[in-house]
ZAMARGU-4260 file (C-alpha; in steps of 0.2 Angstrom, whole numbers, plus 5000, padded with zeros to 4 digits):
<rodrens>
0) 5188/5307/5147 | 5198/5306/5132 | 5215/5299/5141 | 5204/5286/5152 | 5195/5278/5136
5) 5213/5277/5128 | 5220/5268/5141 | 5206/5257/5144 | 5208/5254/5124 | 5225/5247/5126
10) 5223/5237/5141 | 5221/5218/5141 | 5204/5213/5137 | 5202/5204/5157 | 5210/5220/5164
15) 5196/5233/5154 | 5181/5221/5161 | 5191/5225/5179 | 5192/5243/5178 | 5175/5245/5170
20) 5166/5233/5185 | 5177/5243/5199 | 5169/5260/5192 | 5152/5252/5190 | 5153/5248/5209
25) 5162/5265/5214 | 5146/5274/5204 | 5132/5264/5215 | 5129/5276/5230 | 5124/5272/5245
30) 5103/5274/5248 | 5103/5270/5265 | 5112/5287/5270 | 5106/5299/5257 | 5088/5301/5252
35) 5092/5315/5243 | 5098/5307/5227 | 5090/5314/5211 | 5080/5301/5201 | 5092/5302/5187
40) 5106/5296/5197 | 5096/5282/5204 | 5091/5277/5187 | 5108/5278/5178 | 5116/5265/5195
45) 5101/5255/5191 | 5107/5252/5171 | 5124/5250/5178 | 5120/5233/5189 | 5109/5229/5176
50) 5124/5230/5167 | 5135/5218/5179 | 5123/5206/5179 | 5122/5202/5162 | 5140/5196/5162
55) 5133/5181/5172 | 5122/5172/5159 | 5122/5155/5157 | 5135/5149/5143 | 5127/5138/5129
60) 5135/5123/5138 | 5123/5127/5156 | 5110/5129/5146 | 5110/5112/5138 | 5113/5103/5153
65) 5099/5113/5162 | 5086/5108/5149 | 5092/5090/5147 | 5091/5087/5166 | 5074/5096/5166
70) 5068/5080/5149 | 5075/5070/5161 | 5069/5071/5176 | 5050/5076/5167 | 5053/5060/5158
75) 5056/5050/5173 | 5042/5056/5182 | 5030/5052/5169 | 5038/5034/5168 | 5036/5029/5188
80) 5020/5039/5189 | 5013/5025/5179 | 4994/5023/5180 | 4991/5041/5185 | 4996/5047/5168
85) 4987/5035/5156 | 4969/5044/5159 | 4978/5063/5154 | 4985/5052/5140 | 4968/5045/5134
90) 4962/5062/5136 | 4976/5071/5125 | 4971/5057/5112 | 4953/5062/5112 | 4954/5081/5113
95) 4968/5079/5098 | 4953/5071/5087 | 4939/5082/5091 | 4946/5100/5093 | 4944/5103/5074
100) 4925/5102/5079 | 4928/5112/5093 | 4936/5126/5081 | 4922/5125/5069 | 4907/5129/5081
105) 4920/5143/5088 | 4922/5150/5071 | 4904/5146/5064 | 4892/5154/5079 | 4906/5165/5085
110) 4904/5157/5102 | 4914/5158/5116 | 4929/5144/5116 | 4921/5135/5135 | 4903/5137/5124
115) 4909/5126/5111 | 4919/5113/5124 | 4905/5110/5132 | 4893/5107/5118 | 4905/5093/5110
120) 4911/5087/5129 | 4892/5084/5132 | 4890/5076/5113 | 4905/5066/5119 | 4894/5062/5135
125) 4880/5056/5123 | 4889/5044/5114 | 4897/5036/5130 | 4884/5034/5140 | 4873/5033/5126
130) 4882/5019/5116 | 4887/5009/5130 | 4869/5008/5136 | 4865/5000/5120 | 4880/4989/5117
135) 4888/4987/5134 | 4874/4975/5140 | 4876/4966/5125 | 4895/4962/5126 | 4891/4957/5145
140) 4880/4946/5141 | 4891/4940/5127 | 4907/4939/5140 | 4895/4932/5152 | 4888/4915/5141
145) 4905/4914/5136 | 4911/4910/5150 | 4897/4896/5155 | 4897/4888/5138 | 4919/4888/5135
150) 4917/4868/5139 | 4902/4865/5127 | 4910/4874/5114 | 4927/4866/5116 | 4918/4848/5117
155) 4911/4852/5099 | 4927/4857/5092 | 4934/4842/5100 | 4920/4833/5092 | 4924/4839/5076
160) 4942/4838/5073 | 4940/4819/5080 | 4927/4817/5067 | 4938/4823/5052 | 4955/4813/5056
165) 4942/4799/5057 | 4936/4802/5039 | 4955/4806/5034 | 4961/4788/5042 | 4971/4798/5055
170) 4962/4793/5071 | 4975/4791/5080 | 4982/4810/5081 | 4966/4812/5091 | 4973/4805/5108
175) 4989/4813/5104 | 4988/4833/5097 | 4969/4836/5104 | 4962/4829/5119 | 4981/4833/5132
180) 4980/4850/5123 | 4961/4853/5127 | 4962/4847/5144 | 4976/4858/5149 | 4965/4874/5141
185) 4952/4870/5153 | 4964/4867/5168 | 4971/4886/5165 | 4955/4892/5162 | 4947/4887/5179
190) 4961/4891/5187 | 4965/4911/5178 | 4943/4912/5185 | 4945/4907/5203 | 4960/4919/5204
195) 4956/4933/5195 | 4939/4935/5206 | 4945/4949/5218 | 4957/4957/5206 | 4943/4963/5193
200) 4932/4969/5207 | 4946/4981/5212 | 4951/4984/5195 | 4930/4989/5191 | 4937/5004/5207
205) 4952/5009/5199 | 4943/5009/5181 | 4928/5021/5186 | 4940/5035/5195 | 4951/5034/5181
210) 4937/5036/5170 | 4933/5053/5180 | 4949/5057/5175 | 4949/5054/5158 | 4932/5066/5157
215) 4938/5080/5167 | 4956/5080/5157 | 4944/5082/5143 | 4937/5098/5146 | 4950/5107/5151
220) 4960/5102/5135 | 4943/5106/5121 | 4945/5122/5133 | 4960/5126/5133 | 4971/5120/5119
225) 4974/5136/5111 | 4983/5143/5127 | 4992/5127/5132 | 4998/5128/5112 | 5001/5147/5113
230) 5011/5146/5129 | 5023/5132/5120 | 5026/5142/5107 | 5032/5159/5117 | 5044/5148/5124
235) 5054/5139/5109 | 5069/5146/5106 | 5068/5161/5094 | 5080/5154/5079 | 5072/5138/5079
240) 5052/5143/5081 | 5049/5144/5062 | 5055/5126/5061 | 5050/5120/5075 | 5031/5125/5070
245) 5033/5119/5052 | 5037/5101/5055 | 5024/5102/5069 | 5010/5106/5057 | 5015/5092/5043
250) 5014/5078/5059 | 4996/5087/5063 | 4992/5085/5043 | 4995/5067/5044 | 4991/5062/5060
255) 4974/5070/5059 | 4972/5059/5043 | 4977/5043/5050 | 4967/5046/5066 | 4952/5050/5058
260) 4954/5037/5045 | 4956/5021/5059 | 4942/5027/5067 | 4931/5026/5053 | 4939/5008/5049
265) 4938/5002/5066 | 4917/5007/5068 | 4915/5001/5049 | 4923/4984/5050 | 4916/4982/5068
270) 4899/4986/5060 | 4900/4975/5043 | 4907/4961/5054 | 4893/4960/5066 | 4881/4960/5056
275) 4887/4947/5046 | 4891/4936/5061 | 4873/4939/5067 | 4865/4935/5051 | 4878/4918/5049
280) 4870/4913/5067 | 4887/4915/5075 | 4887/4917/5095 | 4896/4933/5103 | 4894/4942/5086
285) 4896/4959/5095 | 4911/4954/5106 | 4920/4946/5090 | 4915/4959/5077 | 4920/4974/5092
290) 4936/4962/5092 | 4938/4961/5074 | 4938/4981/5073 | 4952/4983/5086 | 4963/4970/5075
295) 4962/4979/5059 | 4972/4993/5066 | 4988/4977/5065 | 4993/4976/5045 | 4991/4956/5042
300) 4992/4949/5060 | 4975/4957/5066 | 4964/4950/5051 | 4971/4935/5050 | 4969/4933/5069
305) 4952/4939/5071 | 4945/4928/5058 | 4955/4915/5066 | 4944/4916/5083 | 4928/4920/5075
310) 4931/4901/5064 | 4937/4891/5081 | 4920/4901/5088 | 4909/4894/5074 | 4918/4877/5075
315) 4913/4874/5093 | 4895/4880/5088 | 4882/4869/5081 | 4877/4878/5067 | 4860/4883/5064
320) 4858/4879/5044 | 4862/4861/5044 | 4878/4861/5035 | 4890/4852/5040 | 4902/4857/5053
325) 4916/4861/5041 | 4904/4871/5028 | 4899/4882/5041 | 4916/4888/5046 | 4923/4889/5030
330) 4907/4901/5027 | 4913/4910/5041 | 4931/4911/5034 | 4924/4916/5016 | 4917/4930/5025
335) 4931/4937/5034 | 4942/4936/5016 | 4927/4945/5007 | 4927/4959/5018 | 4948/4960/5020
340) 4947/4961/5001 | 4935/4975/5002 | 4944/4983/5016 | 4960/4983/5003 | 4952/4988/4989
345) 4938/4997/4993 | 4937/5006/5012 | 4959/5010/5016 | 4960/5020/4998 | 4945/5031/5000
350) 4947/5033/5021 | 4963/5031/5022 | 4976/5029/5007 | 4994/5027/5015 | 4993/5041/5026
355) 5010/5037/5036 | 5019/5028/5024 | 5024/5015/5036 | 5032/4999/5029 | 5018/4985/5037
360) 5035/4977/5046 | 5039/4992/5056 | 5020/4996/5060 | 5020/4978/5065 | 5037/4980/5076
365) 5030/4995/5083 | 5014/4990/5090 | 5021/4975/5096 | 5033/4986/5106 | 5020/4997/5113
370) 5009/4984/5117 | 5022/4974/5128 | 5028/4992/5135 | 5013/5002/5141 | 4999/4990/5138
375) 4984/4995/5128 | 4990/5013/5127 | 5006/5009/5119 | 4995/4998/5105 | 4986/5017/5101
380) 5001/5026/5100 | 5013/5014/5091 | 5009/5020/5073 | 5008/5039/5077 | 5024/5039/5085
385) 5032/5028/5074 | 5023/5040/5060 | 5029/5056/5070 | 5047/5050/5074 | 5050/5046/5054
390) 5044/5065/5049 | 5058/5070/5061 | 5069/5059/5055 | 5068/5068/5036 | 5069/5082/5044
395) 5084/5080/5053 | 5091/5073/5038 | 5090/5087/5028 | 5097/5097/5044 | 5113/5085/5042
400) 5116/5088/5023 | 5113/5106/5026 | 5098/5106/5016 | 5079/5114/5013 | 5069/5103/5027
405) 5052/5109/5023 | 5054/5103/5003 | 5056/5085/5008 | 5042/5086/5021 | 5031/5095/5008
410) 5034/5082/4997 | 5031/5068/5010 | 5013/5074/5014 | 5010/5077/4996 | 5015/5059/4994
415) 4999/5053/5005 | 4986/5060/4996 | 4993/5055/4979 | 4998/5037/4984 | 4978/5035/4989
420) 4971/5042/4975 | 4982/5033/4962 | 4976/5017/4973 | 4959/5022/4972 | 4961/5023/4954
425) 4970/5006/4951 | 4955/4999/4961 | 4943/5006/4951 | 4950/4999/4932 | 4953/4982/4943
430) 4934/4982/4947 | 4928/4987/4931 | 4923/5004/4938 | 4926/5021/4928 | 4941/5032/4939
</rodrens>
């Protein structure tokens, strides 16, 4: 025994794996014919294949490829599937926000995790069907009148412009800038409603079953998010688990603050606008406050926009005060400045703060991009990823310079809350209010 492991010592490296695979194969024996083999034996030509077939593992190379082609092709798939995934997507979005509640009742009653799904899936079910009983019919109807009494109100806005060059000595622009432009509005108008008559009846189909969907998907992810998490995290790789986990836990910090903060925005400036339309005598106050909302998810565009729509809105409307034309939009517009200012100063530093620490450009950039690449969906998730991708980015960063990654990401998130709070305090000594 001594002699052979001496000689294979001194042999070439290739011709040692040779030898040592000949006698592996030469010590298998042959079950077919003999029954008779001890266990021991069996056992020991068992550690020996073993043992051969660990020489065929993939290099680091295969692996790569296997796992890129694998993005790829997932990534493709999600791309052409197209509609099919934007209900699991909605879903994901909604399951994301109310799992901590989900988690709470679990903890709190010690209940099972299906018992506390389904209580929130059916307090989800309430505020669907419930809210939409109330406000639904009301944004029909808005919709609805809408569209009979377009002409009227653009004949009032016509009305008043022409009034006002008149009293400017600038009758003329009149013929020129509004009545060709007005005209054509109506023209496309009429047109986009006789031919969009059978689309939105099979759209009203496609909606409903994707709405079945959306429902279903958000079950079984309040269900079972801690098994789909649990079975992603057995499969990372090993060495980069730890990090892998980290940065995944700052992007939930965030994220959960910026979710959570737009969606108390969105209800309160949807609210506070309604109201105020309602009580200004504006027409389609539900469908322009709901509208107004949406937009102040967009830094500067969106606000300026919706109170844009709600003025032209007011200027084709007679107003019911007696003011002049003019004077009853610019109370309008007085309104919307009054609640942006309060929105700055007041609702974004208390809600909010600067929870991703986006400059407004790149938010802008990026909900534009969304917007024009998947639709309403993209628009969602433009700021989260744009918010995700830029804690990766110091994190890769740090990977780059051979650096701590965690400090600068600590620091980042650390950043949030102080920026709101030293915001909240400027606001306060601005406002004659003790921080």
């Amino acid at each position: 025994m001594k002699t052979d492991a001496f000689v294979l010592h001194i042999l070439p490296e290739g011709a040692r794996h040779r030898l040592a695979g000949r006698a592996a194969q030469a010590a298998v024996p042959n079950f077919s014919s003999d029954t008779s083999v001890p266990l021991s034996q069996t056992n020991t030509a068992s550690e020996l294949v073993a043992a051969r077939g660990m020489r065929s593992r993939w290099s680091l190379t295969t692996k790569r490829l296997v796992v890129g082609s694998l993005l790829v092709a997932a990534v493709l798939l999600v791309w052409h599937a197209g509609d099919i995934v934007r209900p699991f997507v909605w879903a994901a979005i909604l399951s994301y926000i109310l799992l901590p509640v989900v988690g709470a009742l679990e903890r709190r009653f010690t209940m099972p995790r299906s018992a506390a799904a389904l209580i929130v899936f059916a307090g989800v079910l309430a505020v669907i069907f419930g809210g939409g009983r109330l406000v639904v019919p009301r944004l029909v109807d808005n919709a609805r009148d809408l569209g009979t009494q377009w002409p009227g109100l653009a004949a009032n806005a016509e009305q008043t412009i022409s009034d006002t060059f008149d009293n400017l000595g600038l009758g003329d622009l009149n013929d020129v800038v509004i009545g060709p432009n007005l005209q054509d509005l109506e023209r496309q108008l009429a047109t986009m409603a006789s031919r969009n008559a059978l689309p939105f009846v099979v759209e009203i189909g496609h909606f409903l079953l994707e709405f079945l969907i959306f429902l279903i998907a958000t079950f079984l992810m309040l269900r079972d998010a801690p098994r789909l998490f649990a079975v992603i995290q057995r499969n990372l790789p090993r060495e980069h688990r730890s990090d892998f986990l980290h940065v995944l836990r700052d992007t939930n910090v965030m994220l959960g603050r910026y979710i959570r903060g737009q969606l108390i925005l969105v209800t309160l400036m949807s609210t506070v606008t309604t109201v105020g339309l309602t009580v200004l005598g504006v027409p389609y106050s539900v469908l322009l406050g709901l509208l107004t909302g949406v937009l102040e998810t967009i830094p500067f565009v969106g606000p300026i926009t919706a109170g844009a729509i709600a003025c032209l809105v007011a200027l084709g409307h007679p107003n019911p005060f007696g003011w002049s034309q003019l004077a009853y939009v610019g109370v309008v517009a007085v309104m919307y400045t009054i609640l942006r200012h309060a929105e700055d100063y007041l609702v974004i530093p208390t809600v909010i703060g600067r929870a991703v620490r986006l400059h407004p450009a790149i938010v802008i950039f990026a909900i534009l991009t969304g917007g024009a690449t998947f639709g309403l969906l993209g628009i969602v998730l433009a700021v989260p990823v744009a918010a995700t991708m830029r804690l990766v980015l110091i994190y890769v960063r740090a990977k780059l310079r051979d650096e701590d990654p965690f400090a600068p990401l600590s620091e980042e998130l650390a950043a949030t809350t102080e920026s709101a709070t030293e915001h909240g305090e400027a606001t306060g000594v601005r406002s004659g209010v003790r921080a």
